[in-house]
Structures are given as structure tokens and as C-alpha cells.
C-alpha positions in Angstrom: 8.0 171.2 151.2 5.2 168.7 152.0 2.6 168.7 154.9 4.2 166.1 156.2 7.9 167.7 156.2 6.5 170.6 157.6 4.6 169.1 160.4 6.7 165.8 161.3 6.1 165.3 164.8 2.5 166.7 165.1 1.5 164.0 162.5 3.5 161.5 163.5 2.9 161.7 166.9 -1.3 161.3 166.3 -0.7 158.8 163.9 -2.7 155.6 164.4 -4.0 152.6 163.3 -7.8 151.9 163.5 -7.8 149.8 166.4 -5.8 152.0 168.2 -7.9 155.2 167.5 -10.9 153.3 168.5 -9.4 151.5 171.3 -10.5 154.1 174.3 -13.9 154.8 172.7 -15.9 154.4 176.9 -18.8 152.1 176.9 -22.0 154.7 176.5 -20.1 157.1 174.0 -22.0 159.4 171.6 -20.6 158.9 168.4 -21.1 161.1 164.9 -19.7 160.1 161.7 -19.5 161.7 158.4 -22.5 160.9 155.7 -22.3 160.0 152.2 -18.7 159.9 150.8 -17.0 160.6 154.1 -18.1 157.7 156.1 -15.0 156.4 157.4 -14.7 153.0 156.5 -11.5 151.7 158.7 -12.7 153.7 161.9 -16.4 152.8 161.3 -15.6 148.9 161.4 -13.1 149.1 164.0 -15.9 150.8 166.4 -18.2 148.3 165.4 -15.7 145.0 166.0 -15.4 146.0 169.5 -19.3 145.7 169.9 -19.1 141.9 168.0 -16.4 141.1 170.6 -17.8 142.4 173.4 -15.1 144.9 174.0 -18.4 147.7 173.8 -21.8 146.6 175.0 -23.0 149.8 174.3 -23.2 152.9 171.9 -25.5 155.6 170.8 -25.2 157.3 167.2 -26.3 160.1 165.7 -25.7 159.7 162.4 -27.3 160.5 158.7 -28.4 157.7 156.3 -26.0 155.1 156.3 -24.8 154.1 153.1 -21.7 151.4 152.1 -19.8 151.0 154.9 -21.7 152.1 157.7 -24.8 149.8 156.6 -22.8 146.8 157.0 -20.4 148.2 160.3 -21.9 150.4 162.8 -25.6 150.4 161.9 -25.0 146.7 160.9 -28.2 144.0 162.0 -25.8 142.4 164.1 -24.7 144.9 166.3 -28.5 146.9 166.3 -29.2 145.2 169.8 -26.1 147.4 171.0 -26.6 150.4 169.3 -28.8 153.2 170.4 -29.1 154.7 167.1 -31.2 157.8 166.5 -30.7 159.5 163.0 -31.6 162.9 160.9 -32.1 161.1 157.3 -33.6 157.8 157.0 -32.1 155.8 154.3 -32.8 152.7 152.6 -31.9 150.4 155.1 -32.9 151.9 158.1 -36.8 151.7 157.5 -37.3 148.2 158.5 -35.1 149.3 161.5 -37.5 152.1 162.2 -40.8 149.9 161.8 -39.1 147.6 164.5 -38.4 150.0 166.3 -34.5 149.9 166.7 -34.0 153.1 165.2 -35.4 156.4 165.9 -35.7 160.0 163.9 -34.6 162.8 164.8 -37.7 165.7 163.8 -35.7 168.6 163.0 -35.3 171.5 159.7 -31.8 170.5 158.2 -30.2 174.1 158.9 -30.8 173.3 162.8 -29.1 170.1 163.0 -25.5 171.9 164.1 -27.0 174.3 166.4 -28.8 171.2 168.3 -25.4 168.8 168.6 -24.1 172.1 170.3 -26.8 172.9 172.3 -28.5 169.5 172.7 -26.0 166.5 172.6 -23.1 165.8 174.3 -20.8 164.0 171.8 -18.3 162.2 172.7 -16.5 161.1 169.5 -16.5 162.5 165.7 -14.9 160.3 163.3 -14.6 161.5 159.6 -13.0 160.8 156.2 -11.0 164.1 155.5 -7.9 165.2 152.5 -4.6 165.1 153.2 -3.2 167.6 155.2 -1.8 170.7 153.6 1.5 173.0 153.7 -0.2 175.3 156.5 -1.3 172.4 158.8 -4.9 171.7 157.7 -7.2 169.0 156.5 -10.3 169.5 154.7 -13.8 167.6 155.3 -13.8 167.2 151.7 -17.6 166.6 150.4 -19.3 166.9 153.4 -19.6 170.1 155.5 -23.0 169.3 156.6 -23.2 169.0 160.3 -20.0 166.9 160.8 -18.1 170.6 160.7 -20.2 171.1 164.1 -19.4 167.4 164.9 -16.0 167.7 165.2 -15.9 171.1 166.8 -18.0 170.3 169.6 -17.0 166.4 170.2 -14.7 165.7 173.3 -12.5 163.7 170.9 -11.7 163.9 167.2 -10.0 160.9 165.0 -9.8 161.6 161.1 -9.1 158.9 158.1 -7.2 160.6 155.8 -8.0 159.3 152.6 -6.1 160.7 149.0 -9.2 159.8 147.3 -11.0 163.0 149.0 -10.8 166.2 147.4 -9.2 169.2 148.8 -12.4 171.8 148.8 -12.8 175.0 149.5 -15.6 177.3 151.3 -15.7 176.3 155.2 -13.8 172.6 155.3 -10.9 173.5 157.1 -9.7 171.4 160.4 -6.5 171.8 162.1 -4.1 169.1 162.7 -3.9 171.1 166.0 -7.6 170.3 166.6 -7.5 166.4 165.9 -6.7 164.2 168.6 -6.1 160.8 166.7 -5.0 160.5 162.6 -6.2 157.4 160.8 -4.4 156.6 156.7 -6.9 154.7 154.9 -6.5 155.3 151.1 -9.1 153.1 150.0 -11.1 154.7 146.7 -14.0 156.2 147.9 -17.7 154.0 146.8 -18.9 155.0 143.2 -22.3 156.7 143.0 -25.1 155.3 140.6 -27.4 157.6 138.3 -30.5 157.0 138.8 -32.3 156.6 135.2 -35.5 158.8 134.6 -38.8 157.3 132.2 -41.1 159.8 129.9 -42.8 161.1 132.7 -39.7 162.6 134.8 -39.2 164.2 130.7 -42.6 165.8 130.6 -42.1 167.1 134.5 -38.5 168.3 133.8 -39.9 170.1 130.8 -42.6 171.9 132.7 -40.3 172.8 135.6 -37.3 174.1 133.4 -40.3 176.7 131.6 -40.2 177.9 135.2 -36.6 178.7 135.4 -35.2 182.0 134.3 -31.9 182.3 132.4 -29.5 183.8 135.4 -31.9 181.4 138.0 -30.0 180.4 141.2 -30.5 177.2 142.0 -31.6 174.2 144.7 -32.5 170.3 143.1 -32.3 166.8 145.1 -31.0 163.8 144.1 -32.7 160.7 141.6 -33.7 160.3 138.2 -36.5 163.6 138.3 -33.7 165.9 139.1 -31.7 164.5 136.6 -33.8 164.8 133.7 -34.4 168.1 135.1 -31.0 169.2 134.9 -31.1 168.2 131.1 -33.9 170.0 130.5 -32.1 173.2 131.7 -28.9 172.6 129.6 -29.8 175.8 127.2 -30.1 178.2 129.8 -27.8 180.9 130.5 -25.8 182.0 133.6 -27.4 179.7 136.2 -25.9 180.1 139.7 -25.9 176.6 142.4 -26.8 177.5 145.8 -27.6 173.7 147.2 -28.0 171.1 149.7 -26.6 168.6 147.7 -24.3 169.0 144.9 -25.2 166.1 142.4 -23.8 165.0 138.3 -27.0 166.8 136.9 -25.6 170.2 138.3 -21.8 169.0 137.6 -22.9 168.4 134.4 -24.5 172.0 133.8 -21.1 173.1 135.0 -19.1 171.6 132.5 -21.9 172.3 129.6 -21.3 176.2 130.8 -25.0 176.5 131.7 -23.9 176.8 135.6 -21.7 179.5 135.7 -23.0 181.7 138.9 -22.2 185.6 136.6 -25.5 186.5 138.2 -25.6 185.1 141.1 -25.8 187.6 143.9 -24.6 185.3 146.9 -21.1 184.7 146.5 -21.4 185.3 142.6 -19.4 183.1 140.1 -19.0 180.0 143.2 -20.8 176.7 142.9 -22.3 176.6 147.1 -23.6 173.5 148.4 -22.9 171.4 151.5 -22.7 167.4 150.2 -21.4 166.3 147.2 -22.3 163.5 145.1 -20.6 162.3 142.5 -17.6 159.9 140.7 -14.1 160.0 140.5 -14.2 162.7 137.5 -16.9 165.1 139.6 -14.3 164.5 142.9 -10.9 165.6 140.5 -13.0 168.5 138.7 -13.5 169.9 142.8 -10.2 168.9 143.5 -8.5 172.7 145.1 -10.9 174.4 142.8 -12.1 177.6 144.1 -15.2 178.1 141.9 -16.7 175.2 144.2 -17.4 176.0 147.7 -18.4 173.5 150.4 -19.9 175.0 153.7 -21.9 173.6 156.6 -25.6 173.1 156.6 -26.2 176.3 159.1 -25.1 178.7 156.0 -26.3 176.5 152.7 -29.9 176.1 154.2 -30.8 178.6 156.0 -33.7 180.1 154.9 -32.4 183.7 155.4 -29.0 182.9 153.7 -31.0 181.6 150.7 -32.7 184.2 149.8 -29.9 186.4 149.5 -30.0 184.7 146.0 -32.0 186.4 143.7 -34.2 184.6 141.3 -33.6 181.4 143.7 -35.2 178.4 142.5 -35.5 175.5 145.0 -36.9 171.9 143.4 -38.2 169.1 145.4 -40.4 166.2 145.4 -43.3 164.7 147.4 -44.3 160.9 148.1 -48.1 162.7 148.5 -50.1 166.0 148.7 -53.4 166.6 149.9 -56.1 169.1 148.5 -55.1 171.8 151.5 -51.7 172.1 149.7 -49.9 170.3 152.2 -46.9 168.3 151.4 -45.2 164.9 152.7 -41.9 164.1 151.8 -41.0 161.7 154.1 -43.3 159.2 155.4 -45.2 156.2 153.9 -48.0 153.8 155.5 -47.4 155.8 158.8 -43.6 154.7 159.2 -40.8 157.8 158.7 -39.6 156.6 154.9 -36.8 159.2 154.1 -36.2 162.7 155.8 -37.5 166.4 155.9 -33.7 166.8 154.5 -33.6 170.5 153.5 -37.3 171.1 151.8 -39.0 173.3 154.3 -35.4 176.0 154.5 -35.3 175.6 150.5 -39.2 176.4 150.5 -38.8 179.5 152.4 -35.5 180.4 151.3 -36.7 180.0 147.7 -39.9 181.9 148.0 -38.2 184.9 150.2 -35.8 185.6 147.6 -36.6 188.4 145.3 -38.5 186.7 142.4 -37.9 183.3 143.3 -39.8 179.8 143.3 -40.3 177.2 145.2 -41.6 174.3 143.1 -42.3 170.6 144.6 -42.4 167.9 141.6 -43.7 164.9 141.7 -45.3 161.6 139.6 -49.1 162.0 139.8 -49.0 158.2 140.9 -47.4 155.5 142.5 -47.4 151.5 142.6 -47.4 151.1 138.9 -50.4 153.8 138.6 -52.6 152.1 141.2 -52.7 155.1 143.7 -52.7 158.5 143.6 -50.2 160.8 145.1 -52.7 163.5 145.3 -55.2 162.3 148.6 -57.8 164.1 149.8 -56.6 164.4 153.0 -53.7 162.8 154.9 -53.9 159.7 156.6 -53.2 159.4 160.3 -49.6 159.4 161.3 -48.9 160.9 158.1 -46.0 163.6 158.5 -46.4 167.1 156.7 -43.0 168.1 155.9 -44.4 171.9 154.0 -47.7 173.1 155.2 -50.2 174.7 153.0 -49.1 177.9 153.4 -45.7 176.9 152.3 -46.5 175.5 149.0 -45.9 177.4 146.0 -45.3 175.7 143.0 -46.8 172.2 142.5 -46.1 170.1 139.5 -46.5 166.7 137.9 -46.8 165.3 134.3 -50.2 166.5 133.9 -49.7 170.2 134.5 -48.3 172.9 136.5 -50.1 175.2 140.0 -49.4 178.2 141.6 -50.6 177.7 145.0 -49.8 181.5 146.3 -52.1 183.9 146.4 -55.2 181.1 145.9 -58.2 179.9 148.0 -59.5 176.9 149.4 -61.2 176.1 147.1 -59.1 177.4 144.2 -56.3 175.6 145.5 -57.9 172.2 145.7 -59.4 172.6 142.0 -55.9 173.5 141.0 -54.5 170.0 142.5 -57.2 168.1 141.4 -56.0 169.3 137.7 -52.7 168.0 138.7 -53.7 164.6 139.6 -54.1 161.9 137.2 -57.4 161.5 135.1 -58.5 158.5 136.9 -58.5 160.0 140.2 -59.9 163.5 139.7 -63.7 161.9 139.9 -62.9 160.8 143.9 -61.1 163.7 144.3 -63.4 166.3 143.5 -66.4 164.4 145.5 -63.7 164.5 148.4 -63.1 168.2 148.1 -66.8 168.5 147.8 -67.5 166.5 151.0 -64.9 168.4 153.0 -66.2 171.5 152.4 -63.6 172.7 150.1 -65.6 173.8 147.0 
């Protein structure tokens, strides 16, 4: 017996179209919509039609980055003069946006994000891409448990696209027919997701930062072409657990090579934990009603506490800069917010709490084709420092490895200088002499 034999007039009777979801949206309403994969596309361009008819002359969004569909719908140039956007990621094609002005970031650490749409917005609306219900009357939020699994528990109104395309997950996905107010079909395939391509220097970084993993390691990596090739670089280790943010191909791929299998893993041992997933159509089908993967909101995957539950946790991150102090910024550039805190500072923690584990920040020594230096002496004004000094633990680029914990001052800022590349580390130490550092 099918979902949909078994719940007939439930489903039918919440059965919409787009239009007719979005139809009652009031002018003013707070709106949240699932990131990544699970932005809705039918719901997410109805919305945004009613503001390029006139229907709406106003919305505000919470939202993350916006990626295929909402770039061109809701958080579309056309309709940014009607839209009171504020968002916790800044993606790609928001930061023109945010120079102008027209959209705003929302300063937060990741694992707080659900605990402030309760406690510090009042949404109105949570629309979401989820699988098709099941035999016992549930959908799933598929990829992405993030903070849409507080979106549409606190919202005044819930409307789902159900979309066959989404994988049934497991962990903390569930939502309740009973606790959706409008039902949406849409069974377009969801967008494909490029791998990013890493050079010789992402090799030599991933080499030095997979010497720091231990076989039976638990761990945390980001997204792009240095995780990647990190990733690779750990394909002959044994009995690696995944407790992260994101779940990308690199770690799907240690997975499948059997390098990931979580034996030692002392948080939910032998599951593969994160809270968004990237990945294509194979990656979607291999988490398809599989119970080795687990999806669960961002309060449990990155909080620092939960993290460390995870022994020999290994969190890996990157920086656009870091000064001779030790501090690290990982999210803005020429004084304008660039990306996001994301999850660094609760994987830093997390990672560095957890009985013998690491917290390592990798990153290319420079920038700009090799014409500045990610290693400054000290932070510009308006700069954002996304891990303070006291944070940092591991620091590594193509030019060596530091252990910042447990150092000086001035120990510290000789071990970065080592770090930087050769035709920097002349300014660099006359800065760290002129500052008082050594």
C-alpha cells in the first residue's frame, strides 16, 4: 500500500498548484526557504511573480546563499527593490548585493541559527523541497536539515514541493503530512553540482594535512577544490568516521573507497552525520533510505559540545587571510562580508575539545595570482575575524605546517611567518618587529 492509498484525503485535500500555495502569502511576510538542493523551484518563482506583477509590494527573507533557482526568482535583481532580504551565508551573487547595500548579513555561529528563528523571528512562511511521503504519513527534508527543520516547525504556515528526485534520508528529516498546510508536486531533477578542480599547491596542502589525520579520525571538511584533494590524499586511511556540516563527493567518495566507514567513531558509530549534502544523482541514490547516512539539523551537527563527543575529531577549514596574532578571516574581503562564518568557529571548538582532536585551517599562502599575501600583519579595518587567536590551532599552507596551542606571541608570529610565502616573510618579519611582537 502506497502513501498515497493510505492517506487519500489528507493529501489530496492539501494538494496544490504553485500559484495557489503562494496565493495568500500577506504583503510583509517573513519567508524561509530551503538552501542548496532543496530550494523549491516552483514555489520560489511563484512567490517572486506576485512581486513582478504587483500582486506583493513587499517581502522579507531569511534565507542562505542562493543558488539556481533562487538567484534568478526570489533574490532575483528585479525584484531586490521589494525584497527585504537579510541572509546567514553569502553566496556568489549576493556580494554585489551586499556592497550596494540591498542585502544584509546576519552575524551569527551556524549552530545558533535555529535557536534565533525561534526566539528571534517571527516567520511567517517555510517553503521547502521534501521526498515523497511515506507508508506512515511522513516526508523527509531530504539533504538539508540545516535550519529549515526549525523553519518549518516554528513558521505560521508550511507549503512543501515534493520532488521524487529527493532522497528519502534518515537521522532527524521527518515532517508530518499532519504538520504541512499546503502540498506542492514538482518533479523536476534536482541542479547538478560541479567539482571544483584543485592545482599542485591544494596537492602539497592536502598532503601535509592528511599526515595530521589518524587512521580511526572523525571527521569535518568544507567544500572546493582544497577539500577535495584533501579527501584523496586520505584515501589509504583506515576506519574514518564523518561528523560534518556539509556532506560533499570527497567524503562520498571515501565512503565508497571504504576509507569512511565510522567503526571507531564514538558518536553514533558506523553513521555518516552531517546536516547538507552535496552531491549528483549517484551520491543522492547511494543516500536514498540508507541508514548508514544520517541527516540532522544544524543545532546537533555543529555544536561544539556535540562535536566533541567524537574522539580523534578532525575539523578542516580555510581562510581568505590570517594575521601574525593567529587570528583568522574566513569571510570578508576589501571590507565587504564575501562568504559566511558557516560552521568554522563550532568546528574549531568542537574539534579541539574532543579528546585528541585537531582543528586545522588550510589555506594558499597567496592570492591574485601570487601578488598578495594571505598572511598580513595585522587586519585591515572592517576586516571580520571569524576564529580569534586563541582559537587557532593548526595552521597550514603549501609551505609548511604550525601548531599555534600552547605558543607565544612571539613564537606564534615566527611560526606564521614560516608559513607565508618567501617573498613576503622579509615585510612580515619587520611588521612583527614593529608591533612589538618579537
Amino acid at each position: 500500500m502506497t502513501s498515497n492509498q493510505r492517506y487519500p484525503a489528507e493529501y489530496r485535500a492539501k494538494l496544490r498548484d504553485a500559484d495557489s500555495a503562494m496565493a495568500s502569502v500577506p504583503e510583509g511576510a517573513l519567508v524561509v526557504f530551503g538552501t542548496g538542493l532543496a530550494e523549491p523551484q516552483a514555489l520560489l518563482w511563484s512567490l517572486s511573480n506576485r512581486l513582478r506583477d504587483g500582486a506583493l509590494e513587499r517581502l522579507r527573507v531569511f534565507s542562505g546563499p542562493p543558488y539556481h533557482h533562487a538567484s534568478d526568482s526570489i533574490c532575483g535583481a528585479d525584484v531586490a527593490g521589494r525584497v527585504e532580504r537579510v541572509c546567514q551565508f553569502v553566496g556568489p551573487t549576493d556580494r554585489e548585493s551586499i556592497k550596494a547595500g540591498a542585502v544584509s548579513y546576519l552575524p551569527h555561529q551556524f549552530h545558533q541559527i535555529p535557536r534565533l528563528m525561534r526566539e528571534a523571528m517571527d516567520i511567517d512562511l517555510a517553503v521547502t523541497i521534501v521526498s515523497p511521503l511515506d507508508e506512515t504519513g511522513h516526508f523527509t527534508l531530504g539533504t538539508n536539515a540545516d535550519f529549515i527543520s526549525a523553519g518549518v516547525r516554528c513558521a505560521r504556515r508550511v507549503v512543501v514541493e515534493v520532488n521524487r528526485h529527493m532522497p528519502r534520508t534518515h537521522g532527524d528529516t521527518r515532517l508530518a503530512l499532519a504538520d504541512v498546510d499546503a502540498v506542492v508536486e514538482n518533479h523536476t531533477p534536482l541542479p547538478p553540482v560541479e567539482r571544483a578542480t584543485g592545482g599542485p599547491e591544494d596537492a602539497r596542502i592536502a598532503e601535509r594535512v592528511a599526515e595530521l589525520v589518524p587512521d580511526g579520525a572523525t571527521l569535518q571538511v568544507g567544500s572546493g577544490a582544497l577539500p577535495d584533494m584533501v579527501c584523496k590524499a586520505l584515501r589509504g586511511h583506515r576506519d574514518l568516521g564523518i561528523h560534518s556540516e556539509l556532506l560533499v563527493p570527497g567524503l562520498v567518495d571515501l565512503i565508497r573507497c571504504g576509507a569512511a566507514n565510522g567503526a571507531r567513531k564514538t558518536e553514533k558509530p558506523g553513521r555518516h552525520v552531517y546536516t547538507l549534502l552535496v552531491g549528483d544523482p549517484d551520491t543522492l541514490a547511494l543516500v536514498d533510505d540508507n541508514p548508514d547516512f544520517e541527516c540532522h539539523p544544524v543545532e546537533y551537527t555543529n555544536r561544539p559540545a556535540v562535536i566533541a563527543r567524537n574522539r580523534r575529531m578532525i575539523s578542516i577549514n580555510a581562510a581568505l587571510e590570517v594575521d601574525l596574532m593567529g587570528q583568522i578571516n574566513a569571510e570578508s574581503l576589501d571590507g565587504y562580508q564575501f562568504s559566511g562564518a558557516g560552521g568554522q568557529l563550532d568546528f574549531v571548538r568542537g574539534a579541539y575539545d574532543s579528546p585528541e582532536g585537531k582543528s586545522i585551517v588550510a589555506f594558499h599562502s597567496t592570492a591574485r595570482k601570487g601578488s598578495v599575501s594571505r598572511i598580513v600583519a595585522s587586519f585591515r579595518p572592517g576586516t571580520v575575524v571569524t576564529t580569534p587567536r586563541a582559537d587557532t590551532h593548526y595552521l597550514i599552507t603549501e609551505f609548511g605546517s604550525a601548531d599555534l596551542k600552547g605558543k607565544s606571541v612571539a613564537e606564534r608570529a615566527r611560526a606564521i611567518v614560516g608559513l607565508a610565502h618567501p617573498d613576503f616573510r622579509e615585510d612580515l618579519n619587520r611588521a612583527a618587529r614593529e608591533m612589538g611582537l618579537v
